[in-house]
C-alpha positions in Angstrom: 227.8 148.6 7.1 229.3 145.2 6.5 226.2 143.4 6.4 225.4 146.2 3.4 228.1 145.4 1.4 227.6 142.0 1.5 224.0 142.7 0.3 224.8 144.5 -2.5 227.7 143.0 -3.7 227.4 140.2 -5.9 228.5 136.5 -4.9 231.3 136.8 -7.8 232.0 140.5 -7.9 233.6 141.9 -11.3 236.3 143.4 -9.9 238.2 143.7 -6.7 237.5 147.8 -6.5 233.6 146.8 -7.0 234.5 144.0 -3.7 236.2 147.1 -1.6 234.3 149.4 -2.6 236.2 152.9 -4.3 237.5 154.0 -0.8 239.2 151.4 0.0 242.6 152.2 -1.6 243.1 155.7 -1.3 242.4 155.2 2.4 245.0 151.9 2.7 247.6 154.3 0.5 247.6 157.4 2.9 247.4 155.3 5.9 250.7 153.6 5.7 252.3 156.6 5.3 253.0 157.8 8.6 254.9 154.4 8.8 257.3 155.5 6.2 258.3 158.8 7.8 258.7 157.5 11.1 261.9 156.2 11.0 263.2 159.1 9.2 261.2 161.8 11.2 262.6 160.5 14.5 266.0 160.8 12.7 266.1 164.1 11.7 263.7 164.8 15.8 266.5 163.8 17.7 269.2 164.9 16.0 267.7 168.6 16.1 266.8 168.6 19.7 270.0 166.3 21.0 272.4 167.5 18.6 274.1 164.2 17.9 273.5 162.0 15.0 275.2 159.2 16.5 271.8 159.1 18.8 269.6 160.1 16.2 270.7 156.3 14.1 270.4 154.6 17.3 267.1 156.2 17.9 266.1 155.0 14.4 266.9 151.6 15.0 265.1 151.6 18.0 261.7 152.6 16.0 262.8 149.7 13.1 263.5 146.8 16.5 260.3 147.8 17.8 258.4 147.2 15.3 260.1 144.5 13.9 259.6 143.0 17.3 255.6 143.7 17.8 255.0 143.5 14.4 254.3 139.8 13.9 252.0 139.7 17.3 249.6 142.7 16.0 249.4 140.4 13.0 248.8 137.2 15.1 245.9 139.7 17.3 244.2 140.7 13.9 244.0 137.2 13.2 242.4 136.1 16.5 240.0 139.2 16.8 239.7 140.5 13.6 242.0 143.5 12.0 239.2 146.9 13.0 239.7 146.6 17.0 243.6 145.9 16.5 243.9 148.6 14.1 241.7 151.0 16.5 243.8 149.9 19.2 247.3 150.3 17.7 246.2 153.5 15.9 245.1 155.6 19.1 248.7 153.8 21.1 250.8 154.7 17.9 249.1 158.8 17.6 250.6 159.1 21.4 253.4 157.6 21.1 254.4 159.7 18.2 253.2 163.0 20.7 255.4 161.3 23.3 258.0 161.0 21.3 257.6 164.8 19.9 258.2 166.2 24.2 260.3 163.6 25.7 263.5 164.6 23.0 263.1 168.5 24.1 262.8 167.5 27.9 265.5 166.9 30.8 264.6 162.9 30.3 268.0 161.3 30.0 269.0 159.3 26.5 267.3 156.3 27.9 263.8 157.7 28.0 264.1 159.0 24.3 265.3 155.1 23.2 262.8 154.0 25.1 260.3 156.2 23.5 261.2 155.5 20.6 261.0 151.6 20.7 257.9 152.7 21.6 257.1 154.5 18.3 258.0 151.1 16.6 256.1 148.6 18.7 252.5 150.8 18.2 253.4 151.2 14.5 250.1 150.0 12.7 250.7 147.5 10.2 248.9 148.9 7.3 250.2 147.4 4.3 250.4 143.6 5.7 247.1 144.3 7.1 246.3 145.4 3.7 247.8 142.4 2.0 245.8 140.1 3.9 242.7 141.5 3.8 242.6 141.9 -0.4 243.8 138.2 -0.7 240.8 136.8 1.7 238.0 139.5 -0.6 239.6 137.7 -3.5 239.5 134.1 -2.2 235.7 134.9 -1.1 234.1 137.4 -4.0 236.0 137.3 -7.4 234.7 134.6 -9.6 237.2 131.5 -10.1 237.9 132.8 -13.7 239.3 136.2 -12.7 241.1 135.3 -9.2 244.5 134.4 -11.0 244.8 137.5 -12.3 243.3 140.1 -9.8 245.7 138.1 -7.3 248.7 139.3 -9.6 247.6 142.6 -9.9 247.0 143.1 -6.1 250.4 142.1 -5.4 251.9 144.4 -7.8 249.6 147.0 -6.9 250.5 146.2 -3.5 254.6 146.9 -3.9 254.3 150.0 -5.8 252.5 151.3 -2.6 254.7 150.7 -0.6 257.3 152.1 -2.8 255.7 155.3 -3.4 255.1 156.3 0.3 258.7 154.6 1.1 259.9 157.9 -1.3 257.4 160.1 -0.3 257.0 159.7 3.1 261.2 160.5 3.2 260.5 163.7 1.2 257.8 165.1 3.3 259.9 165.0 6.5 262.3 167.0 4.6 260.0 169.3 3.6 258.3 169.7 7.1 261.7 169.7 8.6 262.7 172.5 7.0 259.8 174.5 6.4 258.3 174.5 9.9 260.3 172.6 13.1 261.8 169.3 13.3 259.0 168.1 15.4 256.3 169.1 12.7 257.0 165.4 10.6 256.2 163.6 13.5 253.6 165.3 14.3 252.0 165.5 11.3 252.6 161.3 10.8 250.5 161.4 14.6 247.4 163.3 12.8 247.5 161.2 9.7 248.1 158.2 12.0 245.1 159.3 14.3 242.6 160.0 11.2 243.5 157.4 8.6 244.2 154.4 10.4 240.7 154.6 12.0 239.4 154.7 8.5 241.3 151.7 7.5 239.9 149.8 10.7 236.3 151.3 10.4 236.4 150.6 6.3 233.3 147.9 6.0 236.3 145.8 4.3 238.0 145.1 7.7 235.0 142.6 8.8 232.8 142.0 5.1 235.2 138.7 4.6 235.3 137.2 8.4 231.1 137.5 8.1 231.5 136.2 4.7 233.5 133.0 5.8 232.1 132.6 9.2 234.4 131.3 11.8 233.2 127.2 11.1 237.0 125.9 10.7 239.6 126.6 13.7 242.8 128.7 12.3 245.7 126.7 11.4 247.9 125.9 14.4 251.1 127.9 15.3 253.5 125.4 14.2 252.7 125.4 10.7 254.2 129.4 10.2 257.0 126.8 10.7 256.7 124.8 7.2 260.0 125.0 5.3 257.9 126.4 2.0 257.2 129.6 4.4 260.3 129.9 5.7 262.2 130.1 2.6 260.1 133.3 1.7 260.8 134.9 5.1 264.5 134.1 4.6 264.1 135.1 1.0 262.4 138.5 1.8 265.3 139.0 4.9 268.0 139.3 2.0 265.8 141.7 0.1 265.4 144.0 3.9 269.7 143.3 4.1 269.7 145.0 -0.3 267.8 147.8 1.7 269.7 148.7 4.1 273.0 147.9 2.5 271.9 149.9 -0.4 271.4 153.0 1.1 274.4 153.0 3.5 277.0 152.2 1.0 275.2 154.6 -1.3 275.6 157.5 1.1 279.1 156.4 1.5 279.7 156.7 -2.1 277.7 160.2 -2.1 280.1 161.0 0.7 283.1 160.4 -1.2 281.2 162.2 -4.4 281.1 165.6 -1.9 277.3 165.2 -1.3 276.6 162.7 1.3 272.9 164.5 1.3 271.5 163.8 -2.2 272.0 159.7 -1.3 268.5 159.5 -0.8 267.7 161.2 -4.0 270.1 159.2 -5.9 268.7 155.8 -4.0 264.8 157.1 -5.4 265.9 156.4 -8.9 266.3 152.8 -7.8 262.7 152.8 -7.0 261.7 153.9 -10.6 263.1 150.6 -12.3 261.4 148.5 -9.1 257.7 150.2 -9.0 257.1 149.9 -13.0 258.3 146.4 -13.1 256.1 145.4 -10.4 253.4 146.5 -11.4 254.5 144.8 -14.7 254.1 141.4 -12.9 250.6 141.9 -13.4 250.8 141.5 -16.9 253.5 138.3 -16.7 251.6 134.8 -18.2 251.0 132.3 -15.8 253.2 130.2 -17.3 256.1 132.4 -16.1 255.5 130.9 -12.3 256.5 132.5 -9.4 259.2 130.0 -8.7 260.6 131.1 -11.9 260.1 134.6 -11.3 261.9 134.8 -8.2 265.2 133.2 -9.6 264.9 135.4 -12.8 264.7 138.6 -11.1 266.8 137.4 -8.1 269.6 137.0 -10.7 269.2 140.8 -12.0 270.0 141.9 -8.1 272.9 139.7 -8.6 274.3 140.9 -11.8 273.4 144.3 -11.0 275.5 144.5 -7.4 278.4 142.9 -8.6 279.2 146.0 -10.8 278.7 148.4 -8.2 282.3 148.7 -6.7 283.2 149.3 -10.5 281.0 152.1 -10.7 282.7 155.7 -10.3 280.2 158.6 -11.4 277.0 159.6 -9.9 275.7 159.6 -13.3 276.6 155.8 -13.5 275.1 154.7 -10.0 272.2 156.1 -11.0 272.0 153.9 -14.5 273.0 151.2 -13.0 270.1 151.3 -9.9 267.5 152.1 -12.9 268.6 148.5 -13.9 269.1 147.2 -10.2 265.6 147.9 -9.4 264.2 145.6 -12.4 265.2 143.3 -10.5 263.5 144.7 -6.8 259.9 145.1 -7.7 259.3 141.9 -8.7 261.1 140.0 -6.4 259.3 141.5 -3.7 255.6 140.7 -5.6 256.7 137.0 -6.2 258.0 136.9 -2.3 254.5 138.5 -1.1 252.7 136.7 -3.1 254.2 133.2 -2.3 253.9 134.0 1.2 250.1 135.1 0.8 249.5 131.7 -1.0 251.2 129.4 1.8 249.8 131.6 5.0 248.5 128.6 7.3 244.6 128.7 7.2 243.4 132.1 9.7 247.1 132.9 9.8 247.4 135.3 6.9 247.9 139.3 8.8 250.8 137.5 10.5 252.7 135.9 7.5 252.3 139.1 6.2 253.6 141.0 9.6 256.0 138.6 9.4 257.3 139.6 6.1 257.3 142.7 6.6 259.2 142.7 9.8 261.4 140.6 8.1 262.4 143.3 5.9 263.1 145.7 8.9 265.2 143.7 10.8 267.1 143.2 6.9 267.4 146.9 6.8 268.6 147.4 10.4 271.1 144.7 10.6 272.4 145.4 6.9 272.8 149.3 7.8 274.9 149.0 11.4 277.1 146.2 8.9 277.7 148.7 6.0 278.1 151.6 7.9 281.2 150.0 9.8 282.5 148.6 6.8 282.6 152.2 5.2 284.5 153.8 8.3 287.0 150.9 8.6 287.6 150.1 5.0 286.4 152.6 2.4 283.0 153.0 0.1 284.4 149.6 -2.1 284.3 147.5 0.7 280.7 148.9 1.8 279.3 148.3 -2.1 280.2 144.8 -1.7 277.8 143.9 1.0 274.6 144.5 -1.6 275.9 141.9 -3.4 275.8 139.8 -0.5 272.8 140.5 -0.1 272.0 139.7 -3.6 273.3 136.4 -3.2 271.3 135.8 0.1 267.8 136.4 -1.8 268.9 134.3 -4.8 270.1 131.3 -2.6 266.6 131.0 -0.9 265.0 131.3 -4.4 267.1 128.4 -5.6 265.3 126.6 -2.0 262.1 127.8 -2.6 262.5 126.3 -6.6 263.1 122.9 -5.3 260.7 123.2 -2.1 258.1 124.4 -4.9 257.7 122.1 -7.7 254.7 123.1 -10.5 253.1 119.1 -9.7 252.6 120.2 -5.9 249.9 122.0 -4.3 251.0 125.2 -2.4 250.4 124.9 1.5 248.4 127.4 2.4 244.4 128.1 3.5 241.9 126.8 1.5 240.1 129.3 0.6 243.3 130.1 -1.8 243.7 126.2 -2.8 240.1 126.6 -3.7 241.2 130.4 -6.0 243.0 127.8 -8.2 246.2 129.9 -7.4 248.4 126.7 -7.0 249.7 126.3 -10.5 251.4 129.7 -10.5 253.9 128.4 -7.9 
């Protein structure tokens, strides 16, 4: 089926949905949704069966350090054998670990057993929307005409985030809804079944091999050390602060809800956040190449930072939520200039895990930022918990300030050649 799209398919095609084909990105959209109600379907699991919420967080972290932890070697696998038998692989382990995880909470196991479990959950997690990343930067390297890359590669990013913030709000809602309209083991579940059905169609899409048979396999991947280079590491660092806004965010902002009488409606409050960040990335589509993603980073960066430093001031829910509709201006595109830097500089054949790595990056952010915050609020109060968002802030607008002076227009971005040769360089 590869070979056939590669027959059919111009050498230049028009358009990246003419490259993928029109299946591709419904397919990639619903797939990466079982990893967005995961972490929050285990949640609400073990806290129904165990009857302790305590255990229910650390359960939750367990899923985020699992995958954060086995995220980065799925993406190095997909890399050495292709992203279909990976996918397949981590598709059919991720389906039964989510079963597992649906019996072992209701059984005599001990508290061990349902951690374990869980880490489980997180380790098998597929990696859809790195996977995803990777794979629409190599079909535009390889079939969109030298004229059009620039442009399709903006898009895809900022296509790319707004995914990802759509099922990171819907995937929340639909364990809620499942939750409460069936049995707290019917979220998970259900994320098993979608897991199950639509990560095989992600891995079995004709997409997941048409570029490798494309390119051929003549030039050896990149070696190891260079996911090392200081230009790469800046984004990771960079996209770590943007994980540490996450999880701060949230925590301090159900601390605030808390104190507001409706500790609950945090998560709705926290979705208008996500209004302001998925229109202005896909905005960044539209930016002018002269605005460079070196630029971009410090410009948006500095809305996170403006934006956070008034939230202690803020005392109405009305209020929060104005001032996250202005917060997440600055989100969106952040987190298209960070992906897209890092798709530029991933090391030739190393792209799925710069992308994992990213993406992990931002788990661990939200883990580490959460257990932080939530202390802070028990010990000192909701102002001292809205502070660390700031610091946060802070963090992602240091490493752009690196990345500006690691990144200078004259200099060609490190990265494969297949992107050197996309005349993507200048935007940096």
């Amino acid at each position: 089926m590869a070979d056939q799209l590669i027959a059919h398919a111009p050498d230049h095609a028009p358009t990246l949905r003419h490259a993928t084909g029109p299946t591709y990105f419904p397919i990639a959209l619903v797939a990466r949704l079982p990893y967005a109600m995961m972490v929050v379907g285990v949640l609400t699991l073990v806290v129904a069966a165990r009857d302790s919420l305590a255990l229910g967080g650390l359960n939750s972290a367990m899923v985020g350090l699992g995958a954060a932890c086995f995220g980065p070697l799925l993406g190095a696998a997909a890399d050495r054998f292709g992203q279909r038998p990976v996918l397949l692989v981590a598709g059919v382990a991720s389906t039964s670990a989510l079963g597992l995880m649906a019996w072992v909470v209701y059984s005599p196991l001990p508290t061990a057993a349902v951690l374990a479990v869980a880490f489980l959950v997180g380790a098998t997690a597929p990696q859809i929307a790195p996977m995803s990343r990777s794979r629409l930067v190599e079909i535009i390297a390889a079939r969109i005409s030298p004229a059009r890359r620039e442009r399709t590669f903006d898009a895809t990013m900022a296509y790319e985030s707004a995914a990802d913030e759509m099922v990171f709000i819907i995937g929340p809602f639909i364990v809620g809804l499942l939750g409460t309209a069936v049995d707290p083991w019917a979220p998970v579940a259900a994320a098993a079944v979608v897991t199950l059905v639509f990560v095989s169609a992600f891995a079995l899409h004709p997409t997941a091999v048409a570029v490798r048979s494309v390119r051929g396999q003549a030039l050896a991947p990149a070696p190891v050390r260079d996911l090392g280079r200081p230009a790469l590491v800046v984004v990771v660092a960079g996209i770590l602060g943007v994980g540490l806004f996450f999880g701060s965010m949230l925590t301090s902002l159900t601390a605030f809800m808390g104190g507001h009488g409706n500790p609950e409606g945090a998560g709705l409050v926290y979705g208008v956040m996500g209004i302001g960040s998925a229109a202005f990335a896909l905005g960044v589509a539209f930016f002018p190449s002269a605005f460079s993603l070196r630029a971009r980073w410090l410009v948006f960066a500095g809305v996170l930072v403006v934006g956070t430093a008034v939230l202690p001031l803020v005392d109405s829910v009305a209020g929060m939520c104005a001032l996250l509709l202005v917060i997440g201006i600055g989100v969106g595109p952040t987190m298209v200039t960070q992906y897209s830097l890092g798709a530029m500089r991933s090391p030739f054949g190393r792209s799925a895990t710069v992308m994992t790595m990213l993406g992990s990056a931002v788990i661990v952010g939200q883990a580490a930022a959460s257990v932080v915050t939530g202390t802070l609020a028990d010990r000192f109060g909701t102002g001292a918990a809205l502070l660390v968002p700031f610091g946060a802030a802070v963090v992602v607008l240091a490493a752009g300030v690196v990345n500006w002076v690691l990144s200078p227009v004259a200099t060609q971005v490190v990265g494969s050649p297949s992107l050197e040769e996309a005349d993507l360089a200048g935007v940096a």
